[in-house]
C-alpha positions as CSV (number, residue, x, y, z in Angstrom):
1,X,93.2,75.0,48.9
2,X,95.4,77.3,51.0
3,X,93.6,78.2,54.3
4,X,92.8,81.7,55.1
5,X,93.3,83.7,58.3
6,X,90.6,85.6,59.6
7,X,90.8,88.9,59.8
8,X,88.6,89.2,63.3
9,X,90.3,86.3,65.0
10,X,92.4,87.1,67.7
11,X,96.3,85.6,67.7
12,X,96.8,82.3,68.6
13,X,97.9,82.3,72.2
14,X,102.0,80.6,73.0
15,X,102.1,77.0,73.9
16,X,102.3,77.4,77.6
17,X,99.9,80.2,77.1
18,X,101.6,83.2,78.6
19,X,101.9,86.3,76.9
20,X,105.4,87.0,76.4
21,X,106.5,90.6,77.8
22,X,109.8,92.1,76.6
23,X,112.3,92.5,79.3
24,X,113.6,96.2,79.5
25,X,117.3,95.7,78.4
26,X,120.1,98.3,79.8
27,X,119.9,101.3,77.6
28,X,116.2,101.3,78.3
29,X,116.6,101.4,81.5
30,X,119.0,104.1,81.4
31,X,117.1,106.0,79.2
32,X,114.3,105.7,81.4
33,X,116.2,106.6,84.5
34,X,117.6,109.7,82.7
35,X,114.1,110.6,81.2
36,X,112.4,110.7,84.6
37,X,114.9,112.6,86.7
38,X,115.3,115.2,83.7
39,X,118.8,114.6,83.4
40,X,118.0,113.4,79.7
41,X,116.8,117.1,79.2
42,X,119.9,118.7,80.9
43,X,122.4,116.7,78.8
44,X,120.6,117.5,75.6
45,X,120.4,121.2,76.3
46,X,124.8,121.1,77.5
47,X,125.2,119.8,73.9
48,X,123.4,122.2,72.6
49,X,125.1,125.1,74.1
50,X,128.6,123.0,73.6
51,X,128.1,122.7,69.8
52,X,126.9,126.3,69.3
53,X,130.1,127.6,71.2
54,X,132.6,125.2,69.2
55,X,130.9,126.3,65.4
56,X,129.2,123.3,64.7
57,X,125.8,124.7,64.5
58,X,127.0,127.4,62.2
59,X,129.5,124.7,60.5
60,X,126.2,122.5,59.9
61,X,124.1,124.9,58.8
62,X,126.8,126.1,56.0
63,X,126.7,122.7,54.9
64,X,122.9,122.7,54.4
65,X,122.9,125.9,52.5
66,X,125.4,125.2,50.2
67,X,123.5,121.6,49.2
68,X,120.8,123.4,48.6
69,X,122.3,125.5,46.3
70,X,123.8,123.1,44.4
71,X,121.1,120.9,44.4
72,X,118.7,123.9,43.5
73,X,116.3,124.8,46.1
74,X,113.1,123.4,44.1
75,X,115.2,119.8,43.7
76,X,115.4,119.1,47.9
77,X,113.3,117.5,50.6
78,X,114.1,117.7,53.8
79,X,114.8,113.9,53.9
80,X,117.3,114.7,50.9
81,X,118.7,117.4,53.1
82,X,118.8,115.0,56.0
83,X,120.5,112.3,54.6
84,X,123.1,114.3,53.3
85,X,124.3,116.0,55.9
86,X,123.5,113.3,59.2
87,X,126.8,111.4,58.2
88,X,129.0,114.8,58.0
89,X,127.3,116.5,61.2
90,X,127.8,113.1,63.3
91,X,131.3,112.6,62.7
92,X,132.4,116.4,63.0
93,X,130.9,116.4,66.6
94,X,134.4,117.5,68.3
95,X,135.4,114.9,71.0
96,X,135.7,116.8,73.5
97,X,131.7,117.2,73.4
98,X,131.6,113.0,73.3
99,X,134.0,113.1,76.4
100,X,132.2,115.8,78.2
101,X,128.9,113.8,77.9
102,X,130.3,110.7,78.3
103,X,131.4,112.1,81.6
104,X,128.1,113.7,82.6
105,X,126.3,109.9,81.7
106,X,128.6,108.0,84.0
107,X,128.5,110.5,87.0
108,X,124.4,110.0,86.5
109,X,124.8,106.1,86.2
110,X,127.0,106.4,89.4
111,X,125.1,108.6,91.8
112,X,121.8,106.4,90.3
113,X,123.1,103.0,91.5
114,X,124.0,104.0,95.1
């Protein structure tokens, strides 16, 4: 006879009984550190205006129409539409957006740690 958990019985506690908590690793940190200054916001919203300026947005949003139309505009979800295009938009980002952010991160990282 196989033995049955209970539903209402609380998880077995670790040998040395400690809970174990999850140390933040480096990009959570980062992200953290970014998030609370409201850098995170100001880098989002440079990219922004960078991809609008180079075409992208338009570029992307060329893309979406004409997979609609082909796949016929009753046929497509919006997880359809974003699985299609997520690959194409990501590696059309021009570099010099990467590098420019890039740039921004480590100046951030820099003036953070002093």
């Amino acid at each position: 006879m196989s033995r049955r958990h209970s539903v209402n019985r609380p998880p077995t506690p670790d040998r040395d009984g400690a809970e174990r908590v999850k140390e933040p690793t480096l990009i959570d940190i980062v992200n953290i550190k970014l998030t609370e200054s409201g850098e995170k916001e100001r880098l989002m919203e440079l990219v922004r205006e960078r991809l609008v300026e180079c075409g992208w947005k338009d570029e992307m949003r060329s893309l979406c129409r004409a997979f609609v139309k082909n796949s016929g505009r009753d046929n497509v979800t919006v997880d359809d539409l974003v699985r299609a295009i997520t690959p194409k938009g990501r590696a059309s980002i021009p570099d010099s957006v990467k590098a420019e952010l890039l740039q921004k991160i480590r100046t951030f990282l820099v003036s953070v740690a002093h």
